[in-house]
C-alpha positions as CSV (number, residue, x, y, z in Angstrom):
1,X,82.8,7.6,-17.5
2,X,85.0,8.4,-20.5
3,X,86.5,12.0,-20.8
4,X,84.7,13.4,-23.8
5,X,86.6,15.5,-26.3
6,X,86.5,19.3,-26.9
7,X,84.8,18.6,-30.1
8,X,81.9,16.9,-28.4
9,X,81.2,19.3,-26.9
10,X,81.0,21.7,-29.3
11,X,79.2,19.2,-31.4
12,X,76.4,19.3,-28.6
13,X,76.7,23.0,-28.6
14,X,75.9,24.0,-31.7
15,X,73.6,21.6,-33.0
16,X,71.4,22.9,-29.7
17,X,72.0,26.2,-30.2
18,X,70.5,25.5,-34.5
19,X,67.5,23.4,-33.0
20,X,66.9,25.7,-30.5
21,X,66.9,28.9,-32.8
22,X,64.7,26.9,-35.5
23,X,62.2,26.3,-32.7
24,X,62.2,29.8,-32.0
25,X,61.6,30.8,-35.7
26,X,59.0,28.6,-35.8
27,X,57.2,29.5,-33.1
28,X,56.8,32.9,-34.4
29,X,56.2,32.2,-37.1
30,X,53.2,30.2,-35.9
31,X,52.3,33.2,-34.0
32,X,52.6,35.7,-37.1
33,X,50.7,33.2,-39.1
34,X,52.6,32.6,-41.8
35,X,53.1,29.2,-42.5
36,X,55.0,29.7,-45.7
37,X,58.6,29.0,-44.9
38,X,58.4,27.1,-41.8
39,X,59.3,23.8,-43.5
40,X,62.9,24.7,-44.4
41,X,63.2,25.9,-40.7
42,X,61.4,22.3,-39.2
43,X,63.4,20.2,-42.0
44,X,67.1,21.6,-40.5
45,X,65.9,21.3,-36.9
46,X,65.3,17.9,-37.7
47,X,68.5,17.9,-39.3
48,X,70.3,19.3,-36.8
49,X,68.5,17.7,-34.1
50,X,69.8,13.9,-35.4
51,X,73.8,14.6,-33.7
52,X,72.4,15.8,-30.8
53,X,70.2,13.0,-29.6
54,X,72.4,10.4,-30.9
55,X,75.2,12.4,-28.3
56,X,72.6,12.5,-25.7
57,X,72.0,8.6,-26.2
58,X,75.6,8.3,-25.7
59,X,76.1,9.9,-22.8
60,X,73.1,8.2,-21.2
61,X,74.6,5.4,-22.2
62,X,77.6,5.4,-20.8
63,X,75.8,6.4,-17.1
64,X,72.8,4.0,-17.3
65,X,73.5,0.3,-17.0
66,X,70.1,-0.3,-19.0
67,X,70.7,2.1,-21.6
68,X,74.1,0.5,-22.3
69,X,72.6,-3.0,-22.7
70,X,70.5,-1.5,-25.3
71,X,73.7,0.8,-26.9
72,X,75.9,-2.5,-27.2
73,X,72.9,-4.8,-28.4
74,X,72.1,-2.1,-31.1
75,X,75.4,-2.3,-32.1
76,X,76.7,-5.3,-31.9
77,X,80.1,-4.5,-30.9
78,X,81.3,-2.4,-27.7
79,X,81.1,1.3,-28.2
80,X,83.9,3.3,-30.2
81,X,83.9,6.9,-30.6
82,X,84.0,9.0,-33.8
83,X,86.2,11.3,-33.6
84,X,85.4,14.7,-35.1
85,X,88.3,15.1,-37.9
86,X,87.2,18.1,-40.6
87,X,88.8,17.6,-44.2
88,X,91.2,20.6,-45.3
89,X,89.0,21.5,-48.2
90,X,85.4,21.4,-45.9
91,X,87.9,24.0,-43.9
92,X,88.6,26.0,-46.7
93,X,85.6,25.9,-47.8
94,X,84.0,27.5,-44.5
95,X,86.7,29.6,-44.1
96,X,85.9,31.5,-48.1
97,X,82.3,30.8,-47.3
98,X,82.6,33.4,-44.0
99,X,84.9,35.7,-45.8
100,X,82.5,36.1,-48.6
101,X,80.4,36.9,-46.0
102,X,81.9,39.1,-44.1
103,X,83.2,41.1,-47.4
104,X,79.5,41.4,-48.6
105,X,78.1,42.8,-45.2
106,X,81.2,45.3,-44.8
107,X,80.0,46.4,-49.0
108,X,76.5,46.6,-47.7
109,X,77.2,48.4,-44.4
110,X,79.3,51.1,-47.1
111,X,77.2,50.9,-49.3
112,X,74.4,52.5,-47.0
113,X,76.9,54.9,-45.6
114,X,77.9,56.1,-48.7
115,X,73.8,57.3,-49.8
């Protein structure tokens, strides 16, 4: 079995961690009955959902001997992995995208205090 990289891993975790909280929302949603915005919620589960199963797949690949025989026929070629390499500006960008954040719930939080 290869040894799987930190960023696998938290590939796996998050996108688990959106699908499973879009579930959630949807669910009650379901249960409040309103069905207005549950497609954006169902559309980024399904988003979301796409890296993990494709990880899952791997990793059952790598264990099953069947499951690999369909891996390397799907791909033609013997299985490489992609390594998880974030551009500097897709970092900066989260990074201004948080502080923004963070700035305009700090305003709100004075903002309220201040009344």
């Amino acid at each position: 079995m290869a040894k799987r990289n930190i960023s696998h891993w938290i590939i796996i975790g998050s996108s688990t961690l959106i699908v499973a909280f879009c579930v959630y929302i949807i669910y009650l949603g379901i249960q409040a009955g309103d069905r207005n915005g549950l497609w954006i919620f169902s559309a980024f589960g399904f988003l979301f959902s796409i890296p993990l199963l494709v990880s899952l797949f791997h990793i059952i690949a790598e264990k099953n001997p069947r499951f690999n025989k369909i891996y390397t026929k799907a791909t033609g070629e013997k299985p490489r992995r992609t390594p998880f390499v974030p551009h500097w500006f897709v970092m900066a960008g989260i990074f201004f995208i948080g502080l923004s954040l963070i700035f305009v719930i700090i305003k709100g939080i004075l903002a309220f205090l201040t009344r």
